[in-house]
C-alpha positions as a Python dict, from the first residue, in 0.01 Angstrom:
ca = {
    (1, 'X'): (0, 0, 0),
    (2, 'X'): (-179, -178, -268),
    (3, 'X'): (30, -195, -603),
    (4, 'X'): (-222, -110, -904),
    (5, 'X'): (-249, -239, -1262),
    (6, 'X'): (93, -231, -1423),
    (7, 'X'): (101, 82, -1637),
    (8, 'X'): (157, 18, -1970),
    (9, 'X'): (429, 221, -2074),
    (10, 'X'): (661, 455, -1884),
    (11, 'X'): (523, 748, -2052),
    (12, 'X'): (167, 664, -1812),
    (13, 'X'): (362, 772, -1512),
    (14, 'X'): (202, 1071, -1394),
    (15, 'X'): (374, 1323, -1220),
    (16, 'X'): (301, 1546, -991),
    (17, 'X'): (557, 1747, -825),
    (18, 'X'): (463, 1876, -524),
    (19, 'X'): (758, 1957, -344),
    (20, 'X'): (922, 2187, -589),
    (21, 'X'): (593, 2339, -621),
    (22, 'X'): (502, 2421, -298),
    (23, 'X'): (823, 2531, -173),
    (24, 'X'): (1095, 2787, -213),
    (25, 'X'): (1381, 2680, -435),
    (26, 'X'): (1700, 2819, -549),
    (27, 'X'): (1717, 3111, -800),
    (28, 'X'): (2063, 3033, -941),
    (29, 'X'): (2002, 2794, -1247),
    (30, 'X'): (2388, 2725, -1264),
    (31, 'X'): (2475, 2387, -1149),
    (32, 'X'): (2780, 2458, -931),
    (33, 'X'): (2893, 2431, -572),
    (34, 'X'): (2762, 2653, -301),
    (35, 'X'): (2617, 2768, -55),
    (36, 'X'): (2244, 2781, -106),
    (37, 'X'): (2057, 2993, 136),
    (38, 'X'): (1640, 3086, 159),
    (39, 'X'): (1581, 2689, -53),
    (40, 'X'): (1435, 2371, 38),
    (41, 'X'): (1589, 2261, -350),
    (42, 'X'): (1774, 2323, -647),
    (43, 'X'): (1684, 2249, -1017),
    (44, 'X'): (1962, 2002, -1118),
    (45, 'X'): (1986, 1771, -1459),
    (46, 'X'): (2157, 1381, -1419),
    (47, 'X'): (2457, 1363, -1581),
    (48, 'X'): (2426, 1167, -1920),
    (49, 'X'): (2672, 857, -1893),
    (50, 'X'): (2848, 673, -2172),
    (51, 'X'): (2675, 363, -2192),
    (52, 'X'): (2391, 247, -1937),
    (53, 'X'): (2392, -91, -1839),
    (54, 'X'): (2093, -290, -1672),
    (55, 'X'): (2245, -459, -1319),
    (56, 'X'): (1911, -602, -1208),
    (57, 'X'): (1544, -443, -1061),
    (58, 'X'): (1334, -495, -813),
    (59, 'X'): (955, -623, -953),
    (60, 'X'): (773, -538, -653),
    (61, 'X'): (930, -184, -618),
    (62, 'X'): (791, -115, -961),
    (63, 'X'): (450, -248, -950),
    (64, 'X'): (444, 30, -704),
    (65, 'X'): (452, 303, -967),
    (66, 'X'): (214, 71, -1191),
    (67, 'X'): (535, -60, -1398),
    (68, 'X'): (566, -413, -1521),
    (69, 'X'): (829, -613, -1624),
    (70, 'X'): (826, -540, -2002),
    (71, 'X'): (840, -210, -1885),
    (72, 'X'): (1138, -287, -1666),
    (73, 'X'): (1336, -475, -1923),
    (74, 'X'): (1261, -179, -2204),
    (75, 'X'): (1610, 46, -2311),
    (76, 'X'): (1438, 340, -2204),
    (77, 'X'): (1402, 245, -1831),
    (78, 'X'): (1739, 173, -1839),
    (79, 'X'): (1827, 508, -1996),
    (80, 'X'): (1589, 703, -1788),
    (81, 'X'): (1666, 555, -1427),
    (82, 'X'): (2043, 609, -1489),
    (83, 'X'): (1988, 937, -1567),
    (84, 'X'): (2028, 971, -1963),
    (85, 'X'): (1651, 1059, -2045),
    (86, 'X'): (1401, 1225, -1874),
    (87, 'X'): (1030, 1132, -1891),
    (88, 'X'): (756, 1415, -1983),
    (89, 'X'): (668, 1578, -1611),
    (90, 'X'): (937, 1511, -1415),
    (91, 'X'): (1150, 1798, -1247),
    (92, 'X'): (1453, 1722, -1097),
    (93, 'X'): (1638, 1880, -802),
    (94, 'X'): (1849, 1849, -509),
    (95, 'X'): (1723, 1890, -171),
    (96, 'X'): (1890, 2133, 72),
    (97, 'X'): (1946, 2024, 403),
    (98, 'X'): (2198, 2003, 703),
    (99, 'X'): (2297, 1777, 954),
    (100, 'X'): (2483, 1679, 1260),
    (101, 'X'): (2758, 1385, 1175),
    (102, 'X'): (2905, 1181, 1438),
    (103, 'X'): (2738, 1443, 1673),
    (104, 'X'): (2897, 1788, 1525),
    (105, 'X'): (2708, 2023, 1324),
    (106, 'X'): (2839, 2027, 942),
    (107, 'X'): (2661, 2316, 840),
    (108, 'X'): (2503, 2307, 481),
    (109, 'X'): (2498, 1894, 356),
    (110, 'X'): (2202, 1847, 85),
    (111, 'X'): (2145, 1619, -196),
    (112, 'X'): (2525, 1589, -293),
    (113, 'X'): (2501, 1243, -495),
    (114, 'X'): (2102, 1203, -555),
    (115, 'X'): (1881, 1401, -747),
    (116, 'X'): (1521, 1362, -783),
    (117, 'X'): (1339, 1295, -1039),
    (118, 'X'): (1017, 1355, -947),
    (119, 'X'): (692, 1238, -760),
    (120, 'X'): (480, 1020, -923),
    (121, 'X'): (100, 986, -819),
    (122, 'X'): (-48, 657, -864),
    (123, 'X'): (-410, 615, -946),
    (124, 'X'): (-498, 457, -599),
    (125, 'X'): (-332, 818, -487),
    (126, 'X'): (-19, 692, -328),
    (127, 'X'): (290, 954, -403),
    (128, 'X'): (647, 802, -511),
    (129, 'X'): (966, 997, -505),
    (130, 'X'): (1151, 873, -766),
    (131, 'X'): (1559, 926, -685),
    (132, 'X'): (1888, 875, -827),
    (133, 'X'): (2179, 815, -671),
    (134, 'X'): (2510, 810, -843),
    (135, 'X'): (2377, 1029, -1134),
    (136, 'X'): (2665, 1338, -1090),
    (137, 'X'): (2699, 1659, -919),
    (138, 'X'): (2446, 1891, -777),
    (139, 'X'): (2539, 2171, -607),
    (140, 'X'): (2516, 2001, -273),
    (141, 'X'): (2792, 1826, -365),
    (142, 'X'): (3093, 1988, -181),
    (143, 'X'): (3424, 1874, -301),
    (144, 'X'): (3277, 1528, -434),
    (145, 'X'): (3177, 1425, -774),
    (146, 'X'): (2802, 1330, -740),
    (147, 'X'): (2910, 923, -850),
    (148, 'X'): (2863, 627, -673),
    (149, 'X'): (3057, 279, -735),
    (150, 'X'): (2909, -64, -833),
    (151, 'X'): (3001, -229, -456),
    (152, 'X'): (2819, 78, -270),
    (153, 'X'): (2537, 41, -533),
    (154, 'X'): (2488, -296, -542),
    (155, 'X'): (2490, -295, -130),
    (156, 'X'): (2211, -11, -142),
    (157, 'X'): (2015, -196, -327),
    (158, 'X'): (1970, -549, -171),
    (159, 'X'): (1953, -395, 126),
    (160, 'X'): (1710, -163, 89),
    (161, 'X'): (1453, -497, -66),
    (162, 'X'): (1573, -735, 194),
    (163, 'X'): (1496, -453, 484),
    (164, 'X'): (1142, -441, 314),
    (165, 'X'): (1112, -808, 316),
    (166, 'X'): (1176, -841, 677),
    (167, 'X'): (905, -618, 737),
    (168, 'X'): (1144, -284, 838),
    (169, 'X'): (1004, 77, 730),
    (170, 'X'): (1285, 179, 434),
    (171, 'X'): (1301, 340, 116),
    (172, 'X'): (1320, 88, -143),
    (173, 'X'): (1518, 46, -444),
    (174, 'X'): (1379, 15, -765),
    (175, 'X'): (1676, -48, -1049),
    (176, 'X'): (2037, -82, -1041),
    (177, 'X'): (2250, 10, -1335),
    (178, 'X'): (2572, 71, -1456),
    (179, 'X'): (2701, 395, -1622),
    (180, 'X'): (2971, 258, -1843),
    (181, 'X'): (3282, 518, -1682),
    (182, 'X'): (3476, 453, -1424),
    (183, 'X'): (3475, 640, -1083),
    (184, 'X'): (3782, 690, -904),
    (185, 'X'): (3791, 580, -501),
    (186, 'X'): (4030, 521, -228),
    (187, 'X'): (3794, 224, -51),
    (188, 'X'): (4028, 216, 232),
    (189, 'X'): (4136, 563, 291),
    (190, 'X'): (4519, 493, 261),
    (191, 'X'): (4640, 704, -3),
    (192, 'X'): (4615, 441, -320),
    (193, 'X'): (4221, 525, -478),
    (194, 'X'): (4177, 317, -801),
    (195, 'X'): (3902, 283, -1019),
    (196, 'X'): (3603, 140, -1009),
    (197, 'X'): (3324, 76, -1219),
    (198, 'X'): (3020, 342, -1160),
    (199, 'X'): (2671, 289, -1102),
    (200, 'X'): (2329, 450, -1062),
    (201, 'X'): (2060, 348, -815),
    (202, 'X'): (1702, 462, -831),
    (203, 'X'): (1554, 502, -469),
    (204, 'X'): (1163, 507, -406),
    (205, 'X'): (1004, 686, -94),
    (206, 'X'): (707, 896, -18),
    (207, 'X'): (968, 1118, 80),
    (208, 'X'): (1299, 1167, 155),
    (209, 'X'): (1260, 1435, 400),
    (210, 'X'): (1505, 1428, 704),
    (211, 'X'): (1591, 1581, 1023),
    (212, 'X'): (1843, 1773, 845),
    (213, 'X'): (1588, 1962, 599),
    (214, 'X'): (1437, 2129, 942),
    (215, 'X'): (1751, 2219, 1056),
    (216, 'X'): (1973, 2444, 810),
    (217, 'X'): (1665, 2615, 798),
    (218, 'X'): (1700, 2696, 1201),
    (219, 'X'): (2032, 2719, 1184),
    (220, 'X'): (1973, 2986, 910),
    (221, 'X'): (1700, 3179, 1124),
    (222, 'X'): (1480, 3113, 793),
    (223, 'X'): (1207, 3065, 1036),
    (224, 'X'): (908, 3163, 790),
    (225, 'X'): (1020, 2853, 518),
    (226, 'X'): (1106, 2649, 855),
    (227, 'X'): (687, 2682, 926),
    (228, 'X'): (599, 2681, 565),
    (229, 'X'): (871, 2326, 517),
    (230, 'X'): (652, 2240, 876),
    (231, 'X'): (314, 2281, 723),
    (232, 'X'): (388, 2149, 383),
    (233, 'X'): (506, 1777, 532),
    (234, 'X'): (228, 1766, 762),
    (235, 'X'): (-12, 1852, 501),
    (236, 'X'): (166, 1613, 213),
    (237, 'X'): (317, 1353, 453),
    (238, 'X'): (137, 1312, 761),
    (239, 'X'): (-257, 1331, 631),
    (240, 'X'): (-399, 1128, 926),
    (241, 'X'): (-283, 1423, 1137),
    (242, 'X'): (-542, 1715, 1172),
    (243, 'X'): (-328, 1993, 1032),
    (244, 'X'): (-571, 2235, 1167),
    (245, 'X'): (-508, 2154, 1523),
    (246, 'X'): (-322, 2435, 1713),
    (247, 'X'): (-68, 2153, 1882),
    (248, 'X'): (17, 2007, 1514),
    (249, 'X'): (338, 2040, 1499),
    (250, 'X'): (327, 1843, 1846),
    (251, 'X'): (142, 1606, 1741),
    (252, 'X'): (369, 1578, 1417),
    (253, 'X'): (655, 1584, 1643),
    (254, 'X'): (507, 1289, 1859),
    (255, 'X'): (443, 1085, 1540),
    (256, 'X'): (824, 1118, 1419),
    (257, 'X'): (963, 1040, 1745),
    (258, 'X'): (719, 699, 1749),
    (259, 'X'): (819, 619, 1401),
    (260, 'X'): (1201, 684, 1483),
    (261, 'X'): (1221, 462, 1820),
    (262, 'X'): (960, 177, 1652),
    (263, 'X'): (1244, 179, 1370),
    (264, 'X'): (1491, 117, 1589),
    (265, 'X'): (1316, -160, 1771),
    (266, 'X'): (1303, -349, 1411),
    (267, 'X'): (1672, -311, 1385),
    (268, 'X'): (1741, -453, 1705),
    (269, 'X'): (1510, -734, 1611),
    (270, 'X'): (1703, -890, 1300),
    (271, 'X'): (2041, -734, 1447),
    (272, 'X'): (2104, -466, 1174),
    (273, 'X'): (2314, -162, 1241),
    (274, 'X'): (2274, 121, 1044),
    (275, 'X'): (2663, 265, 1053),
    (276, 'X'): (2586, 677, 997),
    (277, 'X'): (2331, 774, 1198),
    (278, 'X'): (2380, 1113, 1137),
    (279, 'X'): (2059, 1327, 1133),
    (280, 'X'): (2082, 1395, 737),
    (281, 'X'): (2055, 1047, 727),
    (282, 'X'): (1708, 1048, 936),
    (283, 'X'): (1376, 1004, 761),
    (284, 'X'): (1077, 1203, 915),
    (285, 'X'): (842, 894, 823),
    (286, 'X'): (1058, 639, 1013),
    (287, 'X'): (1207, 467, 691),
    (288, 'X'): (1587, 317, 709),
    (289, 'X'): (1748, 537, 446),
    (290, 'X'): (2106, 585, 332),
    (291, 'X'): (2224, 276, 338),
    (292, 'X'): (2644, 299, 349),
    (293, 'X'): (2835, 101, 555),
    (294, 'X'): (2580, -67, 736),
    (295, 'X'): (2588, -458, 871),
    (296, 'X'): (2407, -746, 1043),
    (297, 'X'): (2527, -889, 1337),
    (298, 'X'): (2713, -1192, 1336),
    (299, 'X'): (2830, -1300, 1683),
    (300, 'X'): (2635, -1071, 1925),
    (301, 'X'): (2869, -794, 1990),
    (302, 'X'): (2645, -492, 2108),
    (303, 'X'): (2981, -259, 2106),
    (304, 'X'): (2976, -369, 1697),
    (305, 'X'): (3001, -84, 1439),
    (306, 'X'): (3025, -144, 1087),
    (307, 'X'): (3200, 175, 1006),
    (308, 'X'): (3577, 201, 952),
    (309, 'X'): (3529, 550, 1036),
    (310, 'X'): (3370, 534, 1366),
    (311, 'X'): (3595, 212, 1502),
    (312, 'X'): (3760, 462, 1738),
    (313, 'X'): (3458, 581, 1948),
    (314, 'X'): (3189, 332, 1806),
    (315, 'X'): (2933, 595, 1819),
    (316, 'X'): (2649, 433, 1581),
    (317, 'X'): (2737, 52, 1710),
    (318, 'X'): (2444, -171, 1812),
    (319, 'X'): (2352, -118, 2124),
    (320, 'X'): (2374, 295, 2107),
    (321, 'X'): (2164, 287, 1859),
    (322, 'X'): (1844, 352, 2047),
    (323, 'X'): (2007, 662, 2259),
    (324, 'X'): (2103, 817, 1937),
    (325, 'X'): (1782, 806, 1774),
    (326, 'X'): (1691, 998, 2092),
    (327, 'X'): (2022, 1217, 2049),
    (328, 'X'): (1914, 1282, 1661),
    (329, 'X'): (1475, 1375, 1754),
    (330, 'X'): (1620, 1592, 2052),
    (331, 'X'): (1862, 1794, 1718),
    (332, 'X'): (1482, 1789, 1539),
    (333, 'X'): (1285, 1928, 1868),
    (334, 'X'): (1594, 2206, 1831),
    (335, 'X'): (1480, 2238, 1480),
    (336, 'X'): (1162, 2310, 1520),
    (337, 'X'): (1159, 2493, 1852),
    (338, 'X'): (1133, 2853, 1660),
    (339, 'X'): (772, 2748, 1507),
    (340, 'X'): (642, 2569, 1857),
    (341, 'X'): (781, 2838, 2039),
    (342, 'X'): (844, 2610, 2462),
    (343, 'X'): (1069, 2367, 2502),
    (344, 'X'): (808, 2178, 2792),
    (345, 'X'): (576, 2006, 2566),
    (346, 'X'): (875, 1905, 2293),
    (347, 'X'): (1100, 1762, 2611),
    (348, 'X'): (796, 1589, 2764),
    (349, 'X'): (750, 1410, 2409),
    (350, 'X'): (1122, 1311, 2437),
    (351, 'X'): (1083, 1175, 2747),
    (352, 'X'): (756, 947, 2612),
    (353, 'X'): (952, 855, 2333),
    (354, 'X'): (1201, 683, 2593),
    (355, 'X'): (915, 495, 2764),
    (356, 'X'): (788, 420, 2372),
    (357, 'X'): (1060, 261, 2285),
    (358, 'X'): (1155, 55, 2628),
    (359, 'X'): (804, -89, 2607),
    (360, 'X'): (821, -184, 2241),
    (361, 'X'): (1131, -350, 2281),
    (362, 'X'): (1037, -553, 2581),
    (363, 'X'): (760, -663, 2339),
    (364, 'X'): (1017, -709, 2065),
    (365, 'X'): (1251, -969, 2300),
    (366, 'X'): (957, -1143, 2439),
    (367, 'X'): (800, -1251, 2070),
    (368, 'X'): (1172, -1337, 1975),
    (369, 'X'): (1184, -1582, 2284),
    (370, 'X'): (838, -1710, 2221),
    (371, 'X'): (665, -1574, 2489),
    (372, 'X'): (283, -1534, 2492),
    (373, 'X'): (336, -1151, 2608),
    (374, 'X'): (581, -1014, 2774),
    (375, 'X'): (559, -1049, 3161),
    (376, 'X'): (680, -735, 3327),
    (377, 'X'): (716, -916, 3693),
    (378, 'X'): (957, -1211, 3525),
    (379, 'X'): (1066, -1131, 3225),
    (380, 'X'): (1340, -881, 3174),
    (381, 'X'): (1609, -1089, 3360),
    (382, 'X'): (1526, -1367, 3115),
    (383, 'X'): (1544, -1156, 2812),
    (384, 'X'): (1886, -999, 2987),
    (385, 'X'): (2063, -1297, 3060),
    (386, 'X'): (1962, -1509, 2724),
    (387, 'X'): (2195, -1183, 2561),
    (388, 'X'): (2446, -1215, 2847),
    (389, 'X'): (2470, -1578, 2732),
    (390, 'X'): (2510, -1462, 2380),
    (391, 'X'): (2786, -1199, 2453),
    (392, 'X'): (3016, -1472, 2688),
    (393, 'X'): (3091, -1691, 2352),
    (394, 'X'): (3115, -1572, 1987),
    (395, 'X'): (2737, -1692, 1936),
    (396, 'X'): (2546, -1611, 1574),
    (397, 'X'): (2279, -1342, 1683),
    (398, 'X'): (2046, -1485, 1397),
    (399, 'X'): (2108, -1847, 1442),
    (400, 'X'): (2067, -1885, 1759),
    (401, 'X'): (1705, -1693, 1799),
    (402, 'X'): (1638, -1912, 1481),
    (403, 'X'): (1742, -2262, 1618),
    (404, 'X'): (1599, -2183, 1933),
    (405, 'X'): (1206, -2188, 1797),
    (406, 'X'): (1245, -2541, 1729),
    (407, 'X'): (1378, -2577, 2139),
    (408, 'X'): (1143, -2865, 2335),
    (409, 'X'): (1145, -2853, 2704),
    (410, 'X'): (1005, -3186, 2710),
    (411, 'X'): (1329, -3333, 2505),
    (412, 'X'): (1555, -3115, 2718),
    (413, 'X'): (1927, -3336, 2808),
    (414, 'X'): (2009, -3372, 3142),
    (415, 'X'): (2364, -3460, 3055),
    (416, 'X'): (2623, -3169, 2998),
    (417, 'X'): (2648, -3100, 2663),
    (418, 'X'): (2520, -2798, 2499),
    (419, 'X'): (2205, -2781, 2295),
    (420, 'X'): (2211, -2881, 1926),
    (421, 'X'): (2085, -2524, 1840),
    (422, 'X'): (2386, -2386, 2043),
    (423, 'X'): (2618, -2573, 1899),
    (424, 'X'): (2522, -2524, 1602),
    (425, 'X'): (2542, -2113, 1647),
    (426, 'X'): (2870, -2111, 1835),
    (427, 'X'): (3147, -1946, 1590),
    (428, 'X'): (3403, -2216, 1816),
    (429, 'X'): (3211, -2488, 1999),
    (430, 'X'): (3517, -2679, 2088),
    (431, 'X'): (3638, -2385, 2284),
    (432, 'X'): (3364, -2285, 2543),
    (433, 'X'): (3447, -2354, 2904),
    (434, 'X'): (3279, -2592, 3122),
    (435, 'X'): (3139, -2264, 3328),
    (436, 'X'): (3015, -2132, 3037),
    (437, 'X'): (2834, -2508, 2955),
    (438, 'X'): (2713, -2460, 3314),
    (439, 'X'): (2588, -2120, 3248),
    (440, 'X'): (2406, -2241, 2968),
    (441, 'X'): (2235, -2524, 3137),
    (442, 'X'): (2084, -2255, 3431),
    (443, 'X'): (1939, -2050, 3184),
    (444, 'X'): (1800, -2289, 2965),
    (445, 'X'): (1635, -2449, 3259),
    (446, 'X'): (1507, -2139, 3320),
    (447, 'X'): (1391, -2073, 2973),
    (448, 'X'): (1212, -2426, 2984),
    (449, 'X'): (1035, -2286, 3295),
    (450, 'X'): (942, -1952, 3103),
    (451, 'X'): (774, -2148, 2817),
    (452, 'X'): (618, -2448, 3005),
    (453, 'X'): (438, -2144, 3218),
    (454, 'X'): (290, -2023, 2875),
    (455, 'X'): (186, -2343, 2756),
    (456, 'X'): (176, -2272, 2408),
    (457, 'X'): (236, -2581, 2206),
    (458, 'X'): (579, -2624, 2076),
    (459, 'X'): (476, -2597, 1707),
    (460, 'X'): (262, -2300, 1738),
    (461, 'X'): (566, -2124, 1928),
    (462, 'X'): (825, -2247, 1646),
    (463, 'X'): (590, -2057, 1412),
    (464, 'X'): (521, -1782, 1586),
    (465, 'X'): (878, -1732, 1662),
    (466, 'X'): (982, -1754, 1280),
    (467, 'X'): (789, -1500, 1207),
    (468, 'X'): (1000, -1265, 1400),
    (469, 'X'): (1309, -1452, 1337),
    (470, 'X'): (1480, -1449, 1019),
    (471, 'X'): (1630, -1762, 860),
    (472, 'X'): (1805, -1525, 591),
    (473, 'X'): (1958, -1210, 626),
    (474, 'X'): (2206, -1041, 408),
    (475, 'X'): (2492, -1106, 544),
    (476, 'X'): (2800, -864, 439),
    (477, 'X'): (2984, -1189, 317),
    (478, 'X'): (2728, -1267, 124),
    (479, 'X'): (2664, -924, -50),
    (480, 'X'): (3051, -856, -86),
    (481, 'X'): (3044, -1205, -324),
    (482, 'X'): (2782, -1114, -556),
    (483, 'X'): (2999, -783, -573),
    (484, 'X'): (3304, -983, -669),
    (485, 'X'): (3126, -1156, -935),
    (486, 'X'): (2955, -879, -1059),
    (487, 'X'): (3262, -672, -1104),
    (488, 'X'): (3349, -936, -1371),
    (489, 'X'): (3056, -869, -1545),
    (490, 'X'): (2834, -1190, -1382),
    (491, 'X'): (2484, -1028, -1171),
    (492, 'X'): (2403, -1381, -1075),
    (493, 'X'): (2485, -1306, -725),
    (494, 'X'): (2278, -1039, -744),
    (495, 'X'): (1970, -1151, -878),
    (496, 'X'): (2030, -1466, -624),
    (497, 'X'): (2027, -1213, -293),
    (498, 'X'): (1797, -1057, -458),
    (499, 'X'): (1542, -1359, -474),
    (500, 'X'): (1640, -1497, -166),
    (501, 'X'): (1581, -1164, 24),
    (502, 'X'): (1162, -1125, -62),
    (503, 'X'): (1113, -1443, 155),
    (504, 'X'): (1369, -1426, 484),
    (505, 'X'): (1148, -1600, 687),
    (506, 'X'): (1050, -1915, 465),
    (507, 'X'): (1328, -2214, 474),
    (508, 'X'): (1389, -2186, 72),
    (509, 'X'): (1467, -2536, -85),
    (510, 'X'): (1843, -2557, -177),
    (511, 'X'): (1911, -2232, -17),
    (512, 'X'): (2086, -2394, 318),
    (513, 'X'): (2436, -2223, 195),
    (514, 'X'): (2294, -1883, 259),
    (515, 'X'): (2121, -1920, 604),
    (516, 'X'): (2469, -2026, 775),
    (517, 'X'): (2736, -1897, 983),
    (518, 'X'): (2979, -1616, 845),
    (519, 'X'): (3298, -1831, 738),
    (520, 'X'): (3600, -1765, 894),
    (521, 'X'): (3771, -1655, 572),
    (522, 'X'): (3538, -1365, 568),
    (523, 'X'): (3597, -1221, 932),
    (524, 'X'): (3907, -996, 829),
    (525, 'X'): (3804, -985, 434),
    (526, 'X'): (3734, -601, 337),
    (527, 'X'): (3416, -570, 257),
    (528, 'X'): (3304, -881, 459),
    (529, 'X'): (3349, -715, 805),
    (530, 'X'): (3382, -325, 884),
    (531, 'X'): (3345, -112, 559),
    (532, 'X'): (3461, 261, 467),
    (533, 'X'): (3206, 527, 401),
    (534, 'X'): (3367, 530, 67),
    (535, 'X'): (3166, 511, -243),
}
């Protein structure tokens, strides 16, 4: 999408709120906990906080909405996107929805810590759901308080840029601020919480529809706001379907599932790992949402989880991550089942999405070895034992892929030692056998084969494969010391990420610290490894 002309005010957003509008909400005006049956949303206010605090913004998440940076920079954004003041047309609420976590139904989830503000329609016609998250209660909110800590907030919100940067569907993040109260959290679920300081995050996204939102309603047999939920987010999210087709929701269905495994592909790419995977936390357009205790690969581990919570059976690690995107659209085919009415034509787009997704990857793998196209007769075992190679030694997922575009078959050593760009992306050089040196030399006289066959010039393939290969990503060392800092009050760090994140792919002069190996200090470090979903 196109930004347009920044607006000149906050007061010339326009909103127009379609989604509280168009669909059944809850009659109880009372913000309290409960169940709330027969609603896709609840009115709910923010919670006014004792002194808002600018952290930092993104500029390119609000020329979206037509703001500039004056705009940005004003009091009143700051009051207004941490929840103290409320612009002329917006309506907030909390969405209802439900959710399998960690693959058991948990009933009634919903909006527990974000409320929305509203949608705001830019003149080119693009729609914006404005969203805070930190910004109190709703009454989604179970036994929680609604608040979010600075760490969690600040995480949420580089990510969510540097995701975009690197060219992955997400919901972006347009400010970052602090509330001026503490919030009380036990970060490593041990029995000794202390405080923190709190923070509010304001999250863009044509919508933040999910899995979940389709299935309370099934699980409520509220099959008439099911179809009417159904018809509303093809009509307002999906236009380039015909939503007067009688296999619509089919073709809807088919579009989710392409957006879902496509996702998935991208995070395999830069080696992210999303860490809940839950189906709440599944966007019907494809977008990486809910960003908690995600991470980035490191050494190539494909058992890898980021999550404290899911150590034990590593659930949501890397490499599962495709079948449970699967897992999650077969819970939304459930969903919707009532309103299609046969389970054929929804299992038979399950069973594409498989082939969808195995195709796109092999696509994926060959660009990120700089192949011309992938090669179905020779290919695979390349692709298969170049992540083999990976796995045998504690080797940097993103370094290596990186340092291997600048490879030369023509300069190849015929001696024994390893590769500069090996070396170089080996966590302990000095410790790798001489089979594994051996191993190394087969495949990347293989390799040399593979590309010679292609005979793409060795600077057109470095390009090409830096494309698709970041140089930066943001590392959880790196985002856990701009937290430090900015616990003490300094947002340089964040700011910094921040900058370095909207060009990953670009060597940035004087920005070699960031684009290294994770230092040993930070392989144990809390918040520089596995983190809680604690917020």
């Amino acid at each position: 999408m196109t930004p347009q002309r920044p607006a000149l005010s906050l007061e010339s957003l326009f909103f127009d709120n379609r989604f509280v509008r168009n669909l059944p909400g809850d009659s109880e005006s009372q913000n309290f906990r409960r169940q709330v049956p027969r609603a896709c949303w609840s009115r709910v206010l923010p919670t006014p906080v004792k002194a808002p605090k600018m952290v930092a913004w993104s500029k390119q998440a609000a020329a979206l909405i037509g703001l500039d940076e004056e705009a940005c920079r004003s009091e009143q954004f700051t009051r207004v996107f941490t929840g103290n003041e409320q612009l002329s047309g917006m309506d907030p609420f909390a969405m209802c929805y439900g959710g399998h976590q960690f693959g058991n139904w948990a009933g009634q989830l919903g909006d527990g810590r974000a409320i929305n503000l509203g949608e705001v329609v830019t003149k080119e016609g693009d729609r914006w759901m404005l969203q805070l998250k930190g910004a109190g209660p709703t009454p989604y909110s179970r036994t929680a308080d609604g608040l979010a800590v600075l760490r969690s907030s600040i995480r949420e919100f580089l990510c969510s840029e540097a995701m975009h940067h690197l060219g992955i569907p997400t919901t972006r993040a347009l400010s970052l601020t602090l509330t001026g109260e503490p919030v009380e959290r036990d970060m490593f679920y041990d029995g000794h919480p202390k405080e923190e300081p709190g923070a509010v995050v304001c999250r863009l996204a044509p919508s933040f529809t999910r899995f979940g939102n389709f299935q309370i309603l099934t699980a409520r047999q509220e099959t008439d706001i099911l179809k009417q939920l159904l018809d509303y987010t093809l009509e307002t999210d999906f236009p380039h379907l015909d939503n007067t087709s009688p296999d619509r929701y089919l073709a809807w269905f088919r579009d989710v599932c392409n957006r879902t495994m496509d996702l998935v592909v991208h995070w395999m790419r830069v080696g992210f790992v999303h860490g809940v995977m839950n189906t709440d936390n599944m966007s019907v357009l494809g977008l990486t949402i809910d960003y908690g205790p995600y991470g980035w690969l490191d050494n190539y581990d494909p058992g890898w989880t980021p999550n404290t919570t899911d150590a034990a059976g590593r659930r949501y690690a890397y490499k599962n991550q495709p079948g449970i995107a699967l897992w999650n659209l077969a819970q939304l085919a459930n969903a919707i089942l009532p309103v299609t009415g046969e389970t054929g034509p929804l299992q038979e787009i399950l069973d594409e999405a498989v082939k969808f997704y195995e195709s796109r990857w092999k696509i994926m793998m060959a660009e990120k070895l700089g192949f011309r196209k992938f090669d179905p007769g020779s290919d695979l075992p390349v692709i298969t034992e170049t992540l083999n190679l990976l796995a045998e030694a504690e080797t940097d997922y993103t370094l290596f892929f990186r340092g291997l575009a600048g490879f030369d078959p023509q300069k190849q050593r015929e001696d024994d030692a390893l590769p500069g760009f090996l070396t170089r992306a080996l966590y302990a050089p000095e410790t790798v056998s001489p089979e594994y040196k051996e191993k190394a030399r087969r495949w990347l006289t293989v390799y040399a084969r593979r590309i010679e066959k292609d005979g793409t010039p060795p600077a057109l393939r470095k390009e090409k494969m830096n494309r698709v290969n970041p140089k930066f990503i943001l590392r959880n060392y790196l985002a856990q010391q701009a937290i430090d800092t900015a616990e003490q009050g300094d947002f340089s760090g964040v700011w910094t990420l921040l900058d370095l994140a909207r060009r990953p792919y670009e060597s940035q002069e004087g920005k070699e610290a960031f684009s290294g190996k994770r230092p040993e200090w930070a392989r144990h470090k809390p918040g520089c490894s596995m983190l809680s979903c604690s917020s």
